[in-house]
Backbone bond lengths (Angstrom), bond angles and torsions (degrees), N, CA, C in turn:
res aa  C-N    CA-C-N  psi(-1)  N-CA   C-N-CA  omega(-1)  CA-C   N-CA-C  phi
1 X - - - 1.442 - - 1.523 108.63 -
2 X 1.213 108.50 130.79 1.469 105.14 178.66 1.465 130.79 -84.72
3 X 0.900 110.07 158.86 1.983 103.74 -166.36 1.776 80.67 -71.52
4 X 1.995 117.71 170.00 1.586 127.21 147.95 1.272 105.13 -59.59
5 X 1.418 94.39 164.84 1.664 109.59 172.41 1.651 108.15 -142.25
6 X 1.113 102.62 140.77 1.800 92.92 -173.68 1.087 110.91 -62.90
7 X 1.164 129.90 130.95 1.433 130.02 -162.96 1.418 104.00 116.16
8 X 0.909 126.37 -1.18 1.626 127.53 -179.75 1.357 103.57 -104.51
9 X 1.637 100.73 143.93 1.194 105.94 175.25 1.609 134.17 -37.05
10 X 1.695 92.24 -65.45 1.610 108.57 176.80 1.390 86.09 -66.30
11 X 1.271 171.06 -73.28 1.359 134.54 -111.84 2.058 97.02 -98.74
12 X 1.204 112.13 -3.48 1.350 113.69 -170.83 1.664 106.91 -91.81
13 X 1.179 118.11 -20.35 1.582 143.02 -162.48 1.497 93.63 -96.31
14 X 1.745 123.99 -34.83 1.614 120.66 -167.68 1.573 91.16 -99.70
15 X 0.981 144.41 -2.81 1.649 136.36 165.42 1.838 107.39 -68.81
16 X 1.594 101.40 -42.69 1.527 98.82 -154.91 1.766 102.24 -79.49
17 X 1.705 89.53 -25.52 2.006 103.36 176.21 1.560 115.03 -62.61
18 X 1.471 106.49 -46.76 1.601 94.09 158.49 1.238 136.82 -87.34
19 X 1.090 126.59 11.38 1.034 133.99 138.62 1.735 137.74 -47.65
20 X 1.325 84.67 -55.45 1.357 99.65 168.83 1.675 124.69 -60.06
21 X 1.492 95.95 -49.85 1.517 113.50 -154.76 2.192 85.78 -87.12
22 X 0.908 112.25 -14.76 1.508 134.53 151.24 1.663 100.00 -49.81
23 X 1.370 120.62 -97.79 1.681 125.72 -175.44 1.598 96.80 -43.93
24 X 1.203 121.96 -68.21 1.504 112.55 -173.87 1.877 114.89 -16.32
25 X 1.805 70.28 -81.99 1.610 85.35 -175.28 1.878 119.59 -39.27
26 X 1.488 120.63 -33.92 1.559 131.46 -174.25 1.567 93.82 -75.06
27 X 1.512 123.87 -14.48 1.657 102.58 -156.78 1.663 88.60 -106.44
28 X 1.907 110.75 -40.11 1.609 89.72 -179.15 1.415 133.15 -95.92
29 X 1.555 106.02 0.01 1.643 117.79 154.01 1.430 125.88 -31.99
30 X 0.917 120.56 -63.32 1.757 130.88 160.93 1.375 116.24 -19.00
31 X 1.582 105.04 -60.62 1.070 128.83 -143.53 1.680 99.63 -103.03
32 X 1.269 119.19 -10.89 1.577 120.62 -168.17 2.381 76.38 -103.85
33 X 1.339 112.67 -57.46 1.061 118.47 -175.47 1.750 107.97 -34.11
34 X 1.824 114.07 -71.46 1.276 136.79 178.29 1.942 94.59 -36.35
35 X 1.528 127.52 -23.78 1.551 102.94 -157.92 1.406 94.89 -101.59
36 X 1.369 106.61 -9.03 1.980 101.86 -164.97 1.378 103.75 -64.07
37 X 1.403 101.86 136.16 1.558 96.72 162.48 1.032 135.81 -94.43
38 X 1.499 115.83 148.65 1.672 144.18 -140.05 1.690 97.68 -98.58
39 X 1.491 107.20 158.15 1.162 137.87 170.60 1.486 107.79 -51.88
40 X 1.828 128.36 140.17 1.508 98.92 -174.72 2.326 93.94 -83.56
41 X 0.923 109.49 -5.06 1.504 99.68 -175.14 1.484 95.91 -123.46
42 X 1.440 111.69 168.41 1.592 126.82 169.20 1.203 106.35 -81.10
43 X 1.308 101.60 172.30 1.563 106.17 -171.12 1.122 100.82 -71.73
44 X 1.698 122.34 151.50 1.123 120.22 161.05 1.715 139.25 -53.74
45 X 1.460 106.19 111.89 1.322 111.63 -167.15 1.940 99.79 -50.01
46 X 1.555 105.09 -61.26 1.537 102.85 -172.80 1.258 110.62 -105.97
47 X 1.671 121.48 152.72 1.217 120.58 -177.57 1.497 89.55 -132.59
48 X 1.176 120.67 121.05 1.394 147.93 165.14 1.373 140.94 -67.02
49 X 1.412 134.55 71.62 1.589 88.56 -166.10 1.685 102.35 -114.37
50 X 1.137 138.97 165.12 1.417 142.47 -128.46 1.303 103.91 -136.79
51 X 1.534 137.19 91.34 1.363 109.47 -169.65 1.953 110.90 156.05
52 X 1.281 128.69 -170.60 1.457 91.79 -61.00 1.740 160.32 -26.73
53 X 1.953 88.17 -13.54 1.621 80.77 -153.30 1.626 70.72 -115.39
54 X 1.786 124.46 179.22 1.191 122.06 -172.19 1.413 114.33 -74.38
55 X 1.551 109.13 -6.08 1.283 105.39 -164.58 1.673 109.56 -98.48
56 X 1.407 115.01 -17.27 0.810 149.20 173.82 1.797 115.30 -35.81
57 X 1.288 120.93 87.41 1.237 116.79 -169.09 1.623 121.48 -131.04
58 X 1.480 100.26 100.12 1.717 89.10 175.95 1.727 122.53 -107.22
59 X 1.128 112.37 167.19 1.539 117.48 -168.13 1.553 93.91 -94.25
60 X 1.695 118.14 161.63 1.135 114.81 173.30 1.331 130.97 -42.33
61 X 1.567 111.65 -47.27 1.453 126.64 170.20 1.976 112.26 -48.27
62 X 1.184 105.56 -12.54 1.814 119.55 -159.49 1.471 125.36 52.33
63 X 1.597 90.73 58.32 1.620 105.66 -176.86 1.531 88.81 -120.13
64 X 1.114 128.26 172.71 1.351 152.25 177.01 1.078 95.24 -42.16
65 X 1.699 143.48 152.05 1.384 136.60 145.91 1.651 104.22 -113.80
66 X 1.789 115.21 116.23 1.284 100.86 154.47 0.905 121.69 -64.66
67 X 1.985 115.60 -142.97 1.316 143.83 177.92 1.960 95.86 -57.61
68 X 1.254 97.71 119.39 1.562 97.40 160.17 1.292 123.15 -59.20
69 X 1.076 123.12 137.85 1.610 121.74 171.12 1.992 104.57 -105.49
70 X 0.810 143.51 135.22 1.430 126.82 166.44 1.833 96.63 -131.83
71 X 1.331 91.90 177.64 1.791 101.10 -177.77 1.835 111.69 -131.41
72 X 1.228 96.55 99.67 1.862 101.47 171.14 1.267 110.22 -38.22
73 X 1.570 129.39 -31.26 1.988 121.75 -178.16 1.436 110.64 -78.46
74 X 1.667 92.41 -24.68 2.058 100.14 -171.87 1.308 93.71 -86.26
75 X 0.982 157.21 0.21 1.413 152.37 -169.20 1.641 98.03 40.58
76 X 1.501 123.34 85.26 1.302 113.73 -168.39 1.455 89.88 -114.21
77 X 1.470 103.19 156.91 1.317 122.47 174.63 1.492 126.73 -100.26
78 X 1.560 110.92 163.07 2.146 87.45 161.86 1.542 78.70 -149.08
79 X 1.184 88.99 134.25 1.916 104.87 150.53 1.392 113.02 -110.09
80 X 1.294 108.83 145.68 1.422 128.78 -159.97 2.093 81.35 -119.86
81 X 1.245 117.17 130.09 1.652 131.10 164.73 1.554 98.81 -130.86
82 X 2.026 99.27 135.14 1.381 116.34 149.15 1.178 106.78 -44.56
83 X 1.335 143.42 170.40 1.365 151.34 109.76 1.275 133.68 -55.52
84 X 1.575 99.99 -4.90 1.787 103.66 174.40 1.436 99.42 -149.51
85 X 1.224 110.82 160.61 2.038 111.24 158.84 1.280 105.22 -58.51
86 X 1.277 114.21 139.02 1.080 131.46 157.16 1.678 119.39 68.57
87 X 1.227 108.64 31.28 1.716 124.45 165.68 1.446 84.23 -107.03
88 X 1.074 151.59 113.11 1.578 171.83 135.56 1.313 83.78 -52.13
89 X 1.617 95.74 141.05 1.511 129.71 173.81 1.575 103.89 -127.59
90 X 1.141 114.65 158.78 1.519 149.58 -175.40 1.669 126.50 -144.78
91 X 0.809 123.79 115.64 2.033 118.27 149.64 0.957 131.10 -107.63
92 X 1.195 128.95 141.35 1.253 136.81 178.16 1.632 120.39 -115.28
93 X 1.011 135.55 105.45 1.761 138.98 -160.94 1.668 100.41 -88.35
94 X 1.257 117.93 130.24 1.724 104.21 152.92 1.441 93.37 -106.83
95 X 1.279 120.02 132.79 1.556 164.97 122.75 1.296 127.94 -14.39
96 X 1.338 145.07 66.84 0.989 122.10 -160.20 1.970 113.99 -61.51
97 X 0.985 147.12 125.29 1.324 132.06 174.14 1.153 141.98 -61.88
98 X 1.974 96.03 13.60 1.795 97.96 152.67 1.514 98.03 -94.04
99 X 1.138 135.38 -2.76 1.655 126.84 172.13 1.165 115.57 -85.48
100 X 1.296 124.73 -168.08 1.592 136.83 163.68 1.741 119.50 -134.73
101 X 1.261 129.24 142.57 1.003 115.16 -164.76 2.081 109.47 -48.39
102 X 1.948 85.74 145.77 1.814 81.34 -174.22 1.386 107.92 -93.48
103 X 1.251 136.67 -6.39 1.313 106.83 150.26 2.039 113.97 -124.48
104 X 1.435 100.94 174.54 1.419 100.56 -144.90 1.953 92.32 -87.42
105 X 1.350 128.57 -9.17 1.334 102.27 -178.69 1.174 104.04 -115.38
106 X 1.715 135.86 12.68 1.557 125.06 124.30 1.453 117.86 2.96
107 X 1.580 106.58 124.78 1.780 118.81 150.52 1.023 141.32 -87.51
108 X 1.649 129.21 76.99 1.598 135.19 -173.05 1.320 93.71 -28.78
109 X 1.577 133.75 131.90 1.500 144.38 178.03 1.357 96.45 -97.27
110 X 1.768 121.99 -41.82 1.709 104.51 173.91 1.547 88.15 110.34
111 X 1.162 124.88 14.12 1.711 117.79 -169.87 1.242 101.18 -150.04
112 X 1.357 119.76 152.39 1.524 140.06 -179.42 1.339 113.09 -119.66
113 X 1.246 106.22 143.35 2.084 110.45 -178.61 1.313 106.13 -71.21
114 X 1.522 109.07 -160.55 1.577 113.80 173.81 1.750 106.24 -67.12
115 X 1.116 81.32 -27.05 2.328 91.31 -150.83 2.242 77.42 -85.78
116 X 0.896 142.44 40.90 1.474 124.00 176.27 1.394 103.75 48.68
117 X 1.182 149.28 -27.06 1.138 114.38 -176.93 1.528 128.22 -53.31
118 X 1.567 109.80 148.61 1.686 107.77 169.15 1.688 121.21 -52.36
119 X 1.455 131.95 166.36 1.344 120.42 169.44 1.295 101.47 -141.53
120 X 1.327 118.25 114.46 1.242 143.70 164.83 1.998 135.66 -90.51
121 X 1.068 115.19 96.47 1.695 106.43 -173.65 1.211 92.17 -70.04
122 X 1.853 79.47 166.24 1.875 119.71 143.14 0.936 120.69 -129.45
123 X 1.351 138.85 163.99 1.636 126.06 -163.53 1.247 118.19 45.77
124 X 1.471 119.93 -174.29 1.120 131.91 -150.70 1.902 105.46 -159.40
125 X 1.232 116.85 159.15 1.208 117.42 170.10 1.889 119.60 -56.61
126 X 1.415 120.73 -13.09 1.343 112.00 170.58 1.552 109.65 -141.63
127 X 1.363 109.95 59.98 1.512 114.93 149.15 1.660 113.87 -136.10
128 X 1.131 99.25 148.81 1.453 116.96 172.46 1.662 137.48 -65.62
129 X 1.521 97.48 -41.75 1.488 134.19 -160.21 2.170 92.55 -124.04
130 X 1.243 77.89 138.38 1.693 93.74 -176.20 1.773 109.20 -134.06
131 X 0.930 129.85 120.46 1.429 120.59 147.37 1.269 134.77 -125.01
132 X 1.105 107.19 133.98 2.075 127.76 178.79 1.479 98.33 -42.66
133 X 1.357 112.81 -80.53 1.472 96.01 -159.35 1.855 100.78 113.89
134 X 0.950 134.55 163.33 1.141 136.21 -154.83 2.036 92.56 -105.05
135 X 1.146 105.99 127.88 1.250 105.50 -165.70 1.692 107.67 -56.09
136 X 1.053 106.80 156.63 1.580 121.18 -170.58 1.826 113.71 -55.84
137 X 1.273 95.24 135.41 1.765 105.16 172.51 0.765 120.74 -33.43
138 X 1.920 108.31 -64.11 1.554 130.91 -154.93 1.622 99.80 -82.31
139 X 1.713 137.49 -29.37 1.309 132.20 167.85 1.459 128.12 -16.55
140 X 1.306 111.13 99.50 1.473 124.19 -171.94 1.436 92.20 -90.74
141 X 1.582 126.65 -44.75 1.397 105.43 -128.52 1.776 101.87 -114.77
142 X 1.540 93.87 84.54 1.255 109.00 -158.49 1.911 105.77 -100.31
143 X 1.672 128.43 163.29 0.719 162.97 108.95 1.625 122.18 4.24
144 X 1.496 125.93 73.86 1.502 110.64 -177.00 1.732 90.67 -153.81
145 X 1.830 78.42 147.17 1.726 92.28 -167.51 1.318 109.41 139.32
146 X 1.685 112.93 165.42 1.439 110.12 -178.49 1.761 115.91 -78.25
147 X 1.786 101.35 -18.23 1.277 89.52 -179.37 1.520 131.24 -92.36
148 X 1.389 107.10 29.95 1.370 113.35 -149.88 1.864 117.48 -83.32
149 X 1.095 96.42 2.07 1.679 109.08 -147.65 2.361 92.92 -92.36
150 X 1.165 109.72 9.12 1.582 134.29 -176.53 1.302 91.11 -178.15
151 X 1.781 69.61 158.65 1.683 118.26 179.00 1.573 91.99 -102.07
152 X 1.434 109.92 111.96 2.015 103.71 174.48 1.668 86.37 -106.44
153 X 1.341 149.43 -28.07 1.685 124.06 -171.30 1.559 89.86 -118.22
154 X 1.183 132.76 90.34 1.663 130.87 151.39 1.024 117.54 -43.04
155 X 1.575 127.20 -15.31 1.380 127.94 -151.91 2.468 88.26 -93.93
156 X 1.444 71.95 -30.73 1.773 82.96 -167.59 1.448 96.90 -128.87
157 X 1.442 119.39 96.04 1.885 106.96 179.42 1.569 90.51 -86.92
158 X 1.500 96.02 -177.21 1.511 117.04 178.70 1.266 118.08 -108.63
159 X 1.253 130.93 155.31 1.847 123.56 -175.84 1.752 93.57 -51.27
160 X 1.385 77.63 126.17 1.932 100.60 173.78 1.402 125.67 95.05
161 X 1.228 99.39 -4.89 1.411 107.01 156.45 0.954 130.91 -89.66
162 X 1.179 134.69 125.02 1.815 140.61 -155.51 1.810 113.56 -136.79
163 X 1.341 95.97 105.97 1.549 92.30 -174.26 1.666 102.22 -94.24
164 X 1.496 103.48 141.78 1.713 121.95 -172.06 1.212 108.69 -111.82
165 X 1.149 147.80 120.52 1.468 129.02 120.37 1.255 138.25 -46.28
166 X 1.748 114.83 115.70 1.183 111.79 171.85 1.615 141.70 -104.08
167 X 1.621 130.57 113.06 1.239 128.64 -125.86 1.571 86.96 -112.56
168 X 1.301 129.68 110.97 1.318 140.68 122.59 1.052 172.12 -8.80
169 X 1.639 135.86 39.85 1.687 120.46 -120.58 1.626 89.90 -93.46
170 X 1.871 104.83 136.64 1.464 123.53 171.18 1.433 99.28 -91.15
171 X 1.645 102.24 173.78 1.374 107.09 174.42 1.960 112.82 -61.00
172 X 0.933 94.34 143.55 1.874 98.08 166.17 1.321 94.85 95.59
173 X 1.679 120.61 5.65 1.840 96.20 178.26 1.250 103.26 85.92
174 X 1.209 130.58 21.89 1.657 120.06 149.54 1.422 103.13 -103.14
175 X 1.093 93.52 155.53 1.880 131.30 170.25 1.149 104.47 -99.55
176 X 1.317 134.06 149.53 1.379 128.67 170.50 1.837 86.45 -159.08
177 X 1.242 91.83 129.75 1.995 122.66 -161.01 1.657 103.43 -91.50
178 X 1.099 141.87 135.18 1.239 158.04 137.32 1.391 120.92 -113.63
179 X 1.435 119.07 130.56 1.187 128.56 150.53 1.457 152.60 -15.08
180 X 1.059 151.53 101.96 1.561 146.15 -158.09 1.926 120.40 -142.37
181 X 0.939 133.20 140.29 1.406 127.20 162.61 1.421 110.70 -103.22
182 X 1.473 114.23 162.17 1.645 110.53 164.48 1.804 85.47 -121.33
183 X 1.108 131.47 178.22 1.934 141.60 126.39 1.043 113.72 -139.56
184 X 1.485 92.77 137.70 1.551 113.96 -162.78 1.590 95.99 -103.43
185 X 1.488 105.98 133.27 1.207 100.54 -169.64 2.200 87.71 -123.29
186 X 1.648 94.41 172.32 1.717 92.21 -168.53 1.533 98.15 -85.58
């Protein structure tokens, strides 16, 4: 049997078929792509991980992570990571009580700090891995302006600035607490 040769019928008839089945494929790709279903949140803007010591904070890249900034329109995320198994992480948010908690699967604790603010967790005494969740719908009490990108008076933040405690578990069942901001910007 002989191999085709260009110039042959059948091999002149299978150029124009892929071709076709070529355009096909470019026109319903889009459209098979456009139906898949999506993640219910965006990717996580920050990835956190917490550790060794509580204060201890690196950015995904494993550079320092300041004050988070995230965006209520970007639907941004933060994951908070142990640095080891079994160092359990925790947060704790104070609230100011012209806001509402900023993200929606937060635990109202039912208690207020010195300063009135509300205090709201995340995590729990035995997980490692934490996630925010795309900041809340109903979030009014947002972050807007050129200076928004830091906290410069901690003593006095600005709408959208949210100071956290972040809780640590050491060996023997201690926690040991460090400090954190998020700002929520619109």
């Amino acid at each position: 049997m002989r191999k085709p040769q260009p110039g042959d019928s059948h091999s002149s008839r299978s150029v124009p078929r892929r071709r076709l089945l070529a355009g096909i494929a470019l026109a319903v790709l889009p459209w098979f792509a456009a139906c898949q279903p999506r993640a219910p949140f965006a990717t996580p803007k920050w990835k956190v991980k917490i550790g060794p010591h509580a204060c201890d904070l690196k950015d995904q890249n494993g550079g320092a992570a300041g004050q988070l900034v995230v965006s209520k329109s970007a639907r941004d995320t933060i994951e908070w990571h142990s640095h080891a198994a079994g160092r359990h992480i925790y947060l704790v948010f104070h609230v100011p009580q012209s806001a509402q908690q900023p993200f929606s699967g937060m635990a109202d604790l039912q208690e207020k700090d010195a300063d009135g603010n509300e205090l709201f967790a995340l995590g729990g005494d035995a997980q490692d891995d934490i996630s925010s969740g795309p900041v809340d719908s109903g979030e009014t009490w947002l972050c807007s302006g050129s200076d928004c990108d830091s906290v410069s008076d901690p003593a006095h933040p600005r709408p959208g600035q949210i100071k956290y405690d972040q809780y640590l578990k050491y060996p023997k069942g201690i926690f040991v607490v460090c400090d954190g901001w998020i700002i929520i910007k619109p």
